[in-house]
N, C-alpha and C positions, 0 to 999 in steps of 0.2 A: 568218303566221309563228307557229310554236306557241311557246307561253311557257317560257322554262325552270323556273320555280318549279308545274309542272301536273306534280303527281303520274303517276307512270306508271298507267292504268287496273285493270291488274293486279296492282301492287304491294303492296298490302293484303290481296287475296286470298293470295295467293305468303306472303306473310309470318304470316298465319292457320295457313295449313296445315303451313307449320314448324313452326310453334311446337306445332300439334296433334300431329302425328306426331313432334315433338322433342323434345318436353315430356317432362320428366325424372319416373317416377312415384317412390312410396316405394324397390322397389328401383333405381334407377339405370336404367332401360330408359325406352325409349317408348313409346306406344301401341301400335305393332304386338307389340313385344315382348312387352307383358303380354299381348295378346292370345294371341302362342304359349304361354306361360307355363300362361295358364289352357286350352287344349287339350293340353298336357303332363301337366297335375297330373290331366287326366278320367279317371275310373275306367277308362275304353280303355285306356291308356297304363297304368297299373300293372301288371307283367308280371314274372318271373322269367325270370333266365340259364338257357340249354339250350343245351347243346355235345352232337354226333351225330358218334360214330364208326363208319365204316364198316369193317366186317372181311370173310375173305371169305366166312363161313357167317350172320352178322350183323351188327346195328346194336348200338349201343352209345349210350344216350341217359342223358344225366347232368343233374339239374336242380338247382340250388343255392337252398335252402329253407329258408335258418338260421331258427331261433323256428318252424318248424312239424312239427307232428305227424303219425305216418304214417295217425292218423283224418281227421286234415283232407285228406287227398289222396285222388284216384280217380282212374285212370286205366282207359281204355277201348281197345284194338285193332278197329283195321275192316282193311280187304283191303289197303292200302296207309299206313293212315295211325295214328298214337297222339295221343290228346288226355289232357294230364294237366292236373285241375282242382281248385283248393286253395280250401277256404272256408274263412273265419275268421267267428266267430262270436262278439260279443261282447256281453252280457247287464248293466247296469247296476241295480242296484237299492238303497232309499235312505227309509227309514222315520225322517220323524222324529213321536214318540209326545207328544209337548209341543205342536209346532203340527198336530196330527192332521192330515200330510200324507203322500205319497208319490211317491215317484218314480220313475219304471220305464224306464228306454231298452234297448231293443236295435238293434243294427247288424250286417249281414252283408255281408260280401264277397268273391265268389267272381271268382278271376282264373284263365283257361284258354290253353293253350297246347297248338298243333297239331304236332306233327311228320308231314310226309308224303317217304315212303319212292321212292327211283326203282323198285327192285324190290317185288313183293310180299309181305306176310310171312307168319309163322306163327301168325295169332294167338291161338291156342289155347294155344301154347310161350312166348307172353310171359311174364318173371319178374321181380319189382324189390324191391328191397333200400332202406330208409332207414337212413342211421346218421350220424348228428353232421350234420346239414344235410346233406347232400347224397344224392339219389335216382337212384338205377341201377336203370335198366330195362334188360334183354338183349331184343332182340327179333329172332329168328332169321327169316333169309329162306326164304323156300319154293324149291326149284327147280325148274327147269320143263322141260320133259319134251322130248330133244331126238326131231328128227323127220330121217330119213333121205329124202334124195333119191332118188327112183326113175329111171334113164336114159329 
């Protein structure tokens, strides 16, 4: 006859693994949380908004870029598709002439975003405009060439 005061086998385990994956960190989440957290915050993940309108001679791609300049951006056209790519570039520098030291950091981050088209475009006629954050590219479709049925 099993005792009633005999721990259940599992129990302590069971109650481990709560407390690991319940366990409250600095901000209020648990283990798995922070875990998305820090694949959230990965350089992957930093991206800017694109909104793609479609008309019926072309596309209409809008990217919202507040605090960046139209040097920092490059965008490229292939047969189907536009990739627009912004690097920021930042340069630290820090002399001090008393404790003959110096300090030098730089950092760059380049974040890219693809638009791909259902039809084909023009990409020779692509055109984009920056003004107050926000970049418009026109990217005209190509038309394609109709083919008559022979009986």
């Amino acid at each position: 006859m099993p005792s009633q005061n005999r721990p259940d086998l599992f129990s302590d385990f069971i109650t481990n693994m709560n407390h690991l994956f319940g366990n409250k960190t600095h901000k209020g989440s648990g283990l798995l949380q922070s875990i998305d957290d820090f694949f959230l915050q990965s350089p992957q993940n930093r991206s800017f908004p694109i909104e793609t309108e479609e008309k019926e001679n072309m596309y209409i791609v809008r990217a919202k870029l507040a605090g960046i300049s139209k040097q920092q951006i490059q965008i490229e056209a292939y047969k189907q598709t536009l990739v627009i790519t912004v690097e920021n570039q930042e340069t630290f520098k820090k002399e001090d002439t008393n404790k003959k030291t110096y300090e030098y950091r730089q950092s760059k981050q380049t974040v890219q975003r693809s638009v791909t088209f259902v039809k084909p475009i023009d990409e020779k006629a692509v055109t984009a405009g920056h003004n107050d954050g926000l970049l418009e590219i026109k990217v005209p479709k190509l038309k394609g060439t109709a083919i008559k049925i022979k009986a």
